[in-house]
C-alpha positions in Angstrom: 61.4 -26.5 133.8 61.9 -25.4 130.5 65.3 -24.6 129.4 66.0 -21.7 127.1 68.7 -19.9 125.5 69.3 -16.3 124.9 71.4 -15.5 121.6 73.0 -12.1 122.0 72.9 -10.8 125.4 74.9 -7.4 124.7 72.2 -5.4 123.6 69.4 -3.6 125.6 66.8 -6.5 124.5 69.4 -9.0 125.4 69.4 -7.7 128.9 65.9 -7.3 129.4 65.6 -10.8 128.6 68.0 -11.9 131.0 66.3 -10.2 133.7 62.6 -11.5 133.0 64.3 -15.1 132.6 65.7 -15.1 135.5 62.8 -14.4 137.4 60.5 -16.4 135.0 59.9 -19.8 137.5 58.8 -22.6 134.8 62.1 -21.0 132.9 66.0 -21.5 133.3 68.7 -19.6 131.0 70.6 -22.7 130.3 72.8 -20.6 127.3 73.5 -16.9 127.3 75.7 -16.4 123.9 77.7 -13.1 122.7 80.7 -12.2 121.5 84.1 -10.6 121.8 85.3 -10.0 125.1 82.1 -10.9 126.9 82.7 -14.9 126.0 84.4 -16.8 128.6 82.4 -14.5 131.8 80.0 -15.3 133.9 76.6 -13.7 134.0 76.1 -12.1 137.2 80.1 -10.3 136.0 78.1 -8.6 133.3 75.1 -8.1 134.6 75.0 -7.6 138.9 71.4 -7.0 138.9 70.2 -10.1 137.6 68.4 -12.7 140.2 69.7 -15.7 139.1 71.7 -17.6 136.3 74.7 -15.2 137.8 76.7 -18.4 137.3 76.1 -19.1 133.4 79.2 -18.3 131.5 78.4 -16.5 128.4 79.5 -18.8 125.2 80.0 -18.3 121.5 76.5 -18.8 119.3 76.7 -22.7 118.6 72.9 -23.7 117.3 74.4 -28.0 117.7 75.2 -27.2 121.1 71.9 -25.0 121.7 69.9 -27.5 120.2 71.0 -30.2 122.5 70.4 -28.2 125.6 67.5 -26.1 125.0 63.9 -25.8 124.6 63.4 -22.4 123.7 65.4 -20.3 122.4 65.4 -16.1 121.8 67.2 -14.3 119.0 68.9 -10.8 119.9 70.9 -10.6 116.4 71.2 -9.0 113.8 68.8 -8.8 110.7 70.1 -11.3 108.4 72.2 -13.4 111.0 68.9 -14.3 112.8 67.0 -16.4 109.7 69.9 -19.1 109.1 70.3 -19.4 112.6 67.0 -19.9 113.8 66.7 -22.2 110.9 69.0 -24.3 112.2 67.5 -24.4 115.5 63.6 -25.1 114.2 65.2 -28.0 112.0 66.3 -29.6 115.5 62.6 -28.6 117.1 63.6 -25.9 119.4 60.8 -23.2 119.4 62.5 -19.9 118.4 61.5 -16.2 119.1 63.3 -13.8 116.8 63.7 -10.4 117.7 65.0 -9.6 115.0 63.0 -8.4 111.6 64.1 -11.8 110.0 60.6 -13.4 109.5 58.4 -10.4 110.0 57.7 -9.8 106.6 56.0 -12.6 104.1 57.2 -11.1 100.6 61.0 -11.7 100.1 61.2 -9.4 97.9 59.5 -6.7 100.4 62.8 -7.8 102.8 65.4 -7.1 99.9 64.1 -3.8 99.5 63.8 -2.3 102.6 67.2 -4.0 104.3 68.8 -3.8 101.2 70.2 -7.8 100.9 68.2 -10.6 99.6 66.7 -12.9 102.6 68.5 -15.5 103.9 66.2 -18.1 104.6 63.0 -16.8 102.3 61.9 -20.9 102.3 61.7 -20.1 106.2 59.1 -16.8 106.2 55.7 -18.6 105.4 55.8 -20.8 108.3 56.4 -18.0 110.6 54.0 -16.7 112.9 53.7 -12.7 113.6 54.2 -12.6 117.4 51.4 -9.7 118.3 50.1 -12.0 121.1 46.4 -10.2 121.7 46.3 -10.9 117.5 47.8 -14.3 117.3 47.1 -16.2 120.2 46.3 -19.2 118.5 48.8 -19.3 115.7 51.6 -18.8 118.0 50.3 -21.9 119.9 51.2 -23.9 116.6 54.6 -22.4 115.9 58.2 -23.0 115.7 58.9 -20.1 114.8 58.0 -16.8 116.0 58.7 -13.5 114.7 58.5 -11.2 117.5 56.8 -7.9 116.3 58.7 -3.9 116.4 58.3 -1.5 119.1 56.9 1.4 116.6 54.8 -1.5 115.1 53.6 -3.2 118.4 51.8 1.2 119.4 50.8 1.3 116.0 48.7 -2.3 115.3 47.4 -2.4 118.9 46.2 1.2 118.5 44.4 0.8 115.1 43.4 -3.5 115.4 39.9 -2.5 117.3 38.6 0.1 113.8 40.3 -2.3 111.4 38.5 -5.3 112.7 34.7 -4.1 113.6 34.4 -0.2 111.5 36.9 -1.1 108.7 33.8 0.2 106.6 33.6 3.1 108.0 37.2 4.5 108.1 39.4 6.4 105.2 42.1 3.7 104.7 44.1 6.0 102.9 44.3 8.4 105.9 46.3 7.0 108.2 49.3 9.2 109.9 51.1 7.7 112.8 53.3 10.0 114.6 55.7 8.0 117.1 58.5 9.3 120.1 60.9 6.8 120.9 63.1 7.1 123.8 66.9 6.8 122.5 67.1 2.9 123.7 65.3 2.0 120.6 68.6 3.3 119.0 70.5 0.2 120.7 73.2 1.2 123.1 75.8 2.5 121.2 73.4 5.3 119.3 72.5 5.9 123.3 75.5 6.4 123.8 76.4 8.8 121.4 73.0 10.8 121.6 73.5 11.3 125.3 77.1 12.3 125.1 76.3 14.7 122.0 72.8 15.9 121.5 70.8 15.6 124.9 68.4 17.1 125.4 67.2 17.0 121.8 63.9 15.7 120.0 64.3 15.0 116.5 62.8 13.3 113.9 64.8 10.9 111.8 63.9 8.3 108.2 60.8 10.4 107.6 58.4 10.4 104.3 58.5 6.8 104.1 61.9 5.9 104.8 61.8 3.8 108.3 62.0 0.2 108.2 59.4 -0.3 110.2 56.5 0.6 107.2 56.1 -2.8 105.4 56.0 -4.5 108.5 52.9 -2.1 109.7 51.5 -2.0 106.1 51.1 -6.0 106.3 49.7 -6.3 109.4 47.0 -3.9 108.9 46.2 -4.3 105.7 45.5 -7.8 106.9 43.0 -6.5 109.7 42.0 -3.7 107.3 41.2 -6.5 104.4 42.7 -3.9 102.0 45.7 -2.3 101.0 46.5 -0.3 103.5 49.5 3.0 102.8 50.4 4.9 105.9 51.9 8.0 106.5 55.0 7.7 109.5 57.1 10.0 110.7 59.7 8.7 113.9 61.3 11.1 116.7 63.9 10.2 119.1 63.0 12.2 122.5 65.3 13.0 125.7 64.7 10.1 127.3 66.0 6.9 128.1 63.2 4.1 127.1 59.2 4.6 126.6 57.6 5.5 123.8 54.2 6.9 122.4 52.4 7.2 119.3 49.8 9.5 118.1 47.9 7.9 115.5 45.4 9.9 113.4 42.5 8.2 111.0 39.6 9.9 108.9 36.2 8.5 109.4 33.1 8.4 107.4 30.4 8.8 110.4 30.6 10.9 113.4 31.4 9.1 116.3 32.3 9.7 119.8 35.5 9.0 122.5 32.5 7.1 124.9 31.5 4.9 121.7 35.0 4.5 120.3 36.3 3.7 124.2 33.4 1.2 124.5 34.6 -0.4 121.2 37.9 -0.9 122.4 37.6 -2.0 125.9 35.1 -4.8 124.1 37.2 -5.8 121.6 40.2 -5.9 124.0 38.2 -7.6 126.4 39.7 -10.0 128.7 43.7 -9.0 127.8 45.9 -9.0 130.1 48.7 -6.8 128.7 45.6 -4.0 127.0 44.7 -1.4 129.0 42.2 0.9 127.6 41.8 3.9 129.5 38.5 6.3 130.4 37.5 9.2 128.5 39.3 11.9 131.0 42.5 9.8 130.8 45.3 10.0 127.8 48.6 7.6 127.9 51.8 8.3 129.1 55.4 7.1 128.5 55.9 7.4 132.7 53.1 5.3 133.2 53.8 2.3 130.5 57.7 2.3 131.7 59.3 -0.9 133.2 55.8 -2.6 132.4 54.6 -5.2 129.4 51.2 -3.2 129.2 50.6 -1.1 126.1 48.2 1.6 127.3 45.5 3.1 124.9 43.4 5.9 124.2 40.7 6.7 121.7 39.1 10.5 120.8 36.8 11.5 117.9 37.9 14.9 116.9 34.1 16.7 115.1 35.9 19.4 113.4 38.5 17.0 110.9 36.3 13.5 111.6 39.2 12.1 112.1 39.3 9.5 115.2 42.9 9.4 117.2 44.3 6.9 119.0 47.4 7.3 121.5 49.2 4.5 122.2 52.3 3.8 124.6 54.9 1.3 125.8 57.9 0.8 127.3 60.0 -0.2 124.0 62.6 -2.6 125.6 59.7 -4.4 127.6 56.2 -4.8 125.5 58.1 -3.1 122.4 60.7 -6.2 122.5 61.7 -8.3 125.2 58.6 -8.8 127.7 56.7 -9.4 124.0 59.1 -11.8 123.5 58.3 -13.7 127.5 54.7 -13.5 126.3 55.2 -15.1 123.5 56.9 -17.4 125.0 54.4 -18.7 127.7 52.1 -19.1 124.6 54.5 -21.3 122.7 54.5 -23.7 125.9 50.7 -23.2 127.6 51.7 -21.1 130.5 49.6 -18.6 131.9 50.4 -15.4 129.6 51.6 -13.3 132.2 53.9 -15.9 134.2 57.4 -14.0 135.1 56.1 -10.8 133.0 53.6 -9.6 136.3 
């Protein structure tokens, strides 16, 4: 068994965690850290619903004591708390999977201006790996430390990876719009809290024209498939529900094309992954159908009149969007079968 460690439970991801842990069976939680009032209680008196681990008692964040008891070990924390501590932890060789945006992006100076604080840890950020497991397979085989990739991200790379890689040629790079819904989890649960108490139903758009954290993280990773610098376009919407989310995602290209060759492209290129579904021609993703699921479903169109291909993407945000990402990643760090507790 491997024993892991799950380093702020209070949050939605922190949860979700819990509960794929606990059913994971080469996995035991052998540290569930918080804080406040939760430190002192037992698992199953936070969380009923989980299988197992009910009898953990949830502890202050301690990396010696982590380090002497775990192998692996997941960060729920804050930007800017997460480096120094999963530092700490890779210094003592437990394998850590932030979920944080800590070591997602490679400049330092790139971190400073979007969070608005110099890194923590910028020594730490070359060594990390980006956790986008269909992507990275084999670097996060290698790593200590992995940065586990954003929901809006996750839609957005999956959904444009297939062009980027094979018709990078053929595309306008410096046409790319991405429209994303979120449901209100992505919020965390206090912003849940207060959008269902004050503005349900509502859909709303929030940090557009380039002002969402989530943009230099996207902007590196596809400029990396892209093999140029890639500029996108990204406007955010929170929508009346609880947790899903689904991106439009809208790209100029130089020949026409085809949804039946652009389909064939990317069930080829996804070929074989487990957590990838491409769907058929007279099929388009849905939030419903990704929900409580690690599978990001896609969908590609060529529209004649604009040339313009556009991909929808959609997953459940807590699951393939954070935590269930997080599980995969995990089974790759330690040579399990990708899909081991996740299924």
């Amino acid at each position: 068994m491997i024993n892991t460690a799950v380093i702020g439970i209070g949050g939605y991801t922190g949860e979700e965690l819990l509960k794929i842990l606990s059913k994971h069976p080469k996995a035991v939680i052998t540290a569930a850290c918080a804080r406040g009032d939760t430190v002192g209680k037992k698992l199953g008196a936070i969380y009923p619903h989980l299988d197992s681990a009910r009898d953990v008692v949830c502890e202050a964040a301690d990396p010696e004591r982590i380090a002497s008891s775990c192998d692996a070990a997941f960060l729920a924390l804050p930007h800017c708390e997460a480096a120094p501590f999963g530092a700490r932890l890779a210094a003592a060789g437990v394998k850590v999977i932030d979920l944080s945006a800590d070591f997602r992006l490679k400049d330092p100076a790139v971190y400073a201006k979007w969070y608005k604080i110099a890194h923590p840890r910028p020594d730490m950020l070359a060594g990390a790996v980006y956790g986008l497991c269909e992507l990275n397979r084999e670097k996060i085989k290698k790593a200590s430390i992995v940065a586990n990739p954003g929901c809006y991200p996750t839609t957005a790379i999956l959904g444009l990876a297939p062009l980027l890689k094979r018709r990078a040629d053929d595309c306008d790079l410096s046409s790319i719009i991405i429209d994303s819904k979120s449901g209100v989890s992505g919020g965390g649960r206090r912003f849940a809290k207060q959008y269902f108490e004050q503005d349900h139903p509502d859909h709303k758009p929030y940090n557009i024209a380039g002002g969402h954290r989530h943009i230099p993280e996207m902007e590196q990773e596809l400029s990396s498939l892209g093999g140029a610098d890639i500029k996108i376009t990204f406007t955010p919407s929170i929508i009346p529900v609880e947790r899903g989310m689904l991106s439009v995602i809208y790209i100029g290209m130089k020949n026409r094309s085809d949804a039946h060759e652009l389909t064939e492209m990317y069930r080829s290129f996804y070929e074989g992954e487990r957590f990838v579904r491409v769907l058929d021609e007279d099929r388009l993703p849905s939030i419903k159908n990704a929900l409580n699921t690690n599978f990001c479903d896609i969908a590609v169109r060529f529209d004649e009149r604009t040339s313009r291909a556009v991909i929808v993407s959609a997953i459940d945000n807590l699951i393939k969007g954070a935590s269930g990402q997080a599980a995969q990643n995990f089974n790759i760090l330690f040579g399990l079968d990708e899909a081991e507790g996740i299924l």
